[in-house]
N, C-alpha and C positions, 0 to 999 in steps of 0.2 A: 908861173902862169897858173893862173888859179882854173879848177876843173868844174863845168858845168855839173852837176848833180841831176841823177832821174828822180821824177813828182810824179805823184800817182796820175796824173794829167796827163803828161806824155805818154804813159804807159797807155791808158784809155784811148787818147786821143791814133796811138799806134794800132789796137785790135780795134778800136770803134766803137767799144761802153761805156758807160755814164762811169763819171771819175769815181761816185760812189757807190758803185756797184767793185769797184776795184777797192775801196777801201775796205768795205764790208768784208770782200774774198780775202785781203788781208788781215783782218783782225778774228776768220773763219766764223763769221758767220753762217748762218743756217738759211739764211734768204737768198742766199746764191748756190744757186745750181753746181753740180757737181762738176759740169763738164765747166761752167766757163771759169768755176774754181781752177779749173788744173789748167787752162788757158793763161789766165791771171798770172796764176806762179811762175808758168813756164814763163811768161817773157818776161816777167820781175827779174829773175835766173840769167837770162839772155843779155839782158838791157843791163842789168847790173845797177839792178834797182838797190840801195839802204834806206831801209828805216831811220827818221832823224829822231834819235831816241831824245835828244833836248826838246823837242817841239811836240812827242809825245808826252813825256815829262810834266812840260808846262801847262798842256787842256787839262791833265788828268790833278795836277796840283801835287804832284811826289813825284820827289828828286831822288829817291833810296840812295842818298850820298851823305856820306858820314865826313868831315870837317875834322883832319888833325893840324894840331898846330907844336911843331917844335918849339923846342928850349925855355919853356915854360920854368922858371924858377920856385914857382910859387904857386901854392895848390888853391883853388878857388874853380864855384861852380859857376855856371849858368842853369835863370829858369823859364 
C-alpha cells in the first residue's frame, strides 16, 4: 500500500498560511518572520513532512549524481 506524502499545501493548509510563505520558511528565507518560521518547522517535524529532493533537483537543474557503470572492458570517454 503506497503512503500518502506531506506537500507544503497540507502543512499550510493545517496552521492556515499561504503555501508560500511555508516554502520560503523552508528554504529560510528572511521574509518570514521568526515566529511563524519556528511554527513552520515545528509541524514540518510533527506531520513528518520530507523534502522531495528529485523535484528539488529538477527546478534547480542539478542532480549532484555521479553515473558508475560496471564491467567496462574497455577504456573510452565521454564529452
Amino acid at each position: 500500500m503506497k503512503k500518502n506524502k506531506i506537500t507544503i499545501h497540507d502543512i499550510s493548509k493545517h496552521i492556515r498560511v499561504d503555501s508560500s510563505a511555508t516554502s520560503r520558511a523552508l528554504n529560510d528565507s528572511v521574509r518570514v518572520s521568526k515566529k511563524t518560521k519556528t511554527l513552520i518547522l515545528n509541524t514540518t517535524s510533527e506531520m513528518g513532512y520530507q523534502r522531495n529532493l528529485l523535484a528539488s533537483n529538477l527546478r534547480k537543474r542539478v542532480t549532484n549524481t555521479i553515473g558508475v557503470v560496471p564491467g567496462i572492458s574497455r577504456h573510452f570517454f565521454f564529452n
